[in-house]
C-alpha positions as CSV (number, residue, x, y, z in Angstrom):
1,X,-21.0,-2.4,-80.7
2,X,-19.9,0.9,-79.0
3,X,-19.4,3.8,-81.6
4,X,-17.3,6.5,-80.4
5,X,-18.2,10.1,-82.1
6,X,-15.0,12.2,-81.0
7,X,-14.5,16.2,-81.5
8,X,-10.5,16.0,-82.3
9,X,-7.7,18.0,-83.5
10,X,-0.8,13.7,-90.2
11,X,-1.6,10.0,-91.4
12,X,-0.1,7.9,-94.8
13,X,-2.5,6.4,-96.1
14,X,-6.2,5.7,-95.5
15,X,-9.5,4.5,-96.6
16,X,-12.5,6.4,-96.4
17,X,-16.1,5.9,-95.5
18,X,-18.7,9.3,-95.2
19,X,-20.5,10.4,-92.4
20,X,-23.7,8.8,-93.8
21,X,-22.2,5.6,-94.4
22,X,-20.8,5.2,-91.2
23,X,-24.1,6.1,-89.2
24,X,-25.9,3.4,-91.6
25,X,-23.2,1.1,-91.2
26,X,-23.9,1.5,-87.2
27,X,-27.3,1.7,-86.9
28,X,-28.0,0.1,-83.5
29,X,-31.1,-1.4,-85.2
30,X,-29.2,-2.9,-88.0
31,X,-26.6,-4.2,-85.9
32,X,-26.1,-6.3,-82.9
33,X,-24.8,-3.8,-80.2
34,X,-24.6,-3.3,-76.4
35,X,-27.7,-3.1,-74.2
36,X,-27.9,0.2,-72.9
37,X,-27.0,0.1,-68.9
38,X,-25.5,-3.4,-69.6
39,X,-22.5,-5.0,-67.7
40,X,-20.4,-5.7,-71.3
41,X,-21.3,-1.7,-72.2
42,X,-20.3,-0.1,-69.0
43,X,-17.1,-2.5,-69.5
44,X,-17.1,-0.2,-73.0
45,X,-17.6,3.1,-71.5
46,X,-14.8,2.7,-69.0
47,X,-12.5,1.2,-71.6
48,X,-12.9,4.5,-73.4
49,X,-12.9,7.0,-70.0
50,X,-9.6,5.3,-69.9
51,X,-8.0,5.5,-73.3
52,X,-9.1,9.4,-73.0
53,X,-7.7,10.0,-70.0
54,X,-3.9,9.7,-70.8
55,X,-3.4,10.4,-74.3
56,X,0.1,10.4,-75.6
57,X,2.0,8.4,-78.2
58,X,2.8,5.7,-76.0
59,X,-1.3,5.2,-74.8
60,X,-2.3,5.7,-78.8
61,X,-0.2,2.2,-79.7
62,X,-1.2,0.3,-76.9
63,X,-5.1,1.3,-76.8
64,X,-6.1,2.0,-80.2
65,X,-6.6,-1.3,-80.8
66,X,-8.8,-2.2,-77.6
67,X,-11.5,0.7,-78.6
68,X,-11.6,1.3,-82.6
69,X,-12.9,-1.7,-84.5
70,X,-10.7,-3.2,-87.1
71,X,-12.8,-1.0,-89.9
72,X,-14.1,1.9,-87.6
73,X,-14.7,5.3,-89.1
74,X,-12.8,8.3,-87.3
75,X,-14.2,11.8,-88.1
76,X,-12.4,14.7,-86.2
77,X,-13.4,17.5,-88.7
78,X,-9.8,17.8,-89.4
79,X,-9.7,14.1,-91.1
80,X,-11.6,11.3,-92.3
81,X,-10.4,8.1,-91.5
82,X,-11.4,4.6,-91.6
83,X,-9.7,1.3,-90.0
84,X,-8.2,0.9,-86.3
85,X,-4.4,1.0,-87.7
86,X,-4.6,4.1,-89.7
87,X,-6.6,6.1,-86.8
88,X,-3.8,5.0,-84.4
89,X,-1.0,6.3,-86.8
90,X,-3.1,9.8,-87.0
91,X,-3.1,9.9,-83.0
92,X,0.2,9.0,-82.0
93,X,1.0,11.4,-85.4
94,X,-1.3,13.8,-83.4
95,X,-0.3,13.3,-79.8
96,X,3.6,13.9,-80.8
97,X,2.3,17.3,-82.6
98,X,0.7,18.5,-79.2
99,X,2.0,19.6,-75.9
100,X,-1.0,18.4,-73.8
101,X,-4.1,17.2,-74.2
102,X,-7.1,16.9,-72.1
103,X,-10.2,14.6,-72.5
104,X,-13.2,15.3,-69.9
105,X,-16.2,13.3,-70.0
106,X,-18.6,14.9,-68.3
107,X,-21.3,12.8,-68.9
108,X,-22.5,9.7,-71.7
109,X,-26.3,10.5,-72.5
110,X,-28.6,7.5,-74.1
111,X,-27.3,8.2,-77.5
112,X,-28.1,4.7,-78.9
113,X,-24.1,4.0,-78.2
114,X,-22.7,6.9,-79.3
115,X,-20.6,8.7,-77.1
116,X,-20.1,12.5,-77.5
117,X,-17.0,14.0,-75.6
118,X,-14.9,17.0,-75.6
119,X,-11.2,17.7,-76.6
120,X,-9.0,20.4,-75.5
121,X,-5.1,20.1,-76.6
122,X,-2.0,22.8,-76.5
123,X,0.2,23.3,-79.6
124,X,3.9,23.8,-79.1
125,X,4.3,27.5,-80.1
């Protein structure tokens, strides 16, 4: 398992999990997981370069699915969400509020698989 811990700027409805829950529900010693410097999680960590790299409504449908599990926890500061579906409704609901947005990652440290990344993003005026 690859958990994705994103810094990120409207959904229906949602379930929620807390912060706490969803670092116990993860716990890479709880859980089975991917080897760190592993084939399968480099496979991860370019999945999710890519789905980062392009974000718009169009990229939000077709890759949610490929890098949020089913019941994934989303945390953005802003919301709280848990499930794939309802954190691709909140980023293609996100994506058509903004005018760009820009995902570097700059670098993945040996976070246990967490990933850490940073979000810029324009608001229409």
């Amino acid at each position: 398992m690859l958990t994705f811990i994103v810094a990120y700027g409207a959904l229906a409805q949602e379930q929620t999990m807390t912060y706490r829950q969803a670092l116990e529900k993860t716990d890479p010693s709880r859980i089975e997981h991917l080897l760190s410097g592993s084939a399968a999680e480099q496979v991860a960590l370019d999945r999710f370069v890519d789905f980062v790299s392009e974000m718009s409504p169009t990229t939000m449908r077709q890759k949610v699915s490929q890098v949020y599990a089913t019941d994934a926890y989303f945390n953005d500061t802003l919301r709280e969400i848990t499930g794939a579906k309802a954190i691709e409704e909140y980023m293609v609901g996100s994506m058509e509020a903004t005018e760009s947005v820009q995902v570097v990652v700059d670098d993945i440290a040996g976070t246990g698989g967490r990933i850490l990344c940073a979000l810029d993003h324009g608001h229409p005026l």
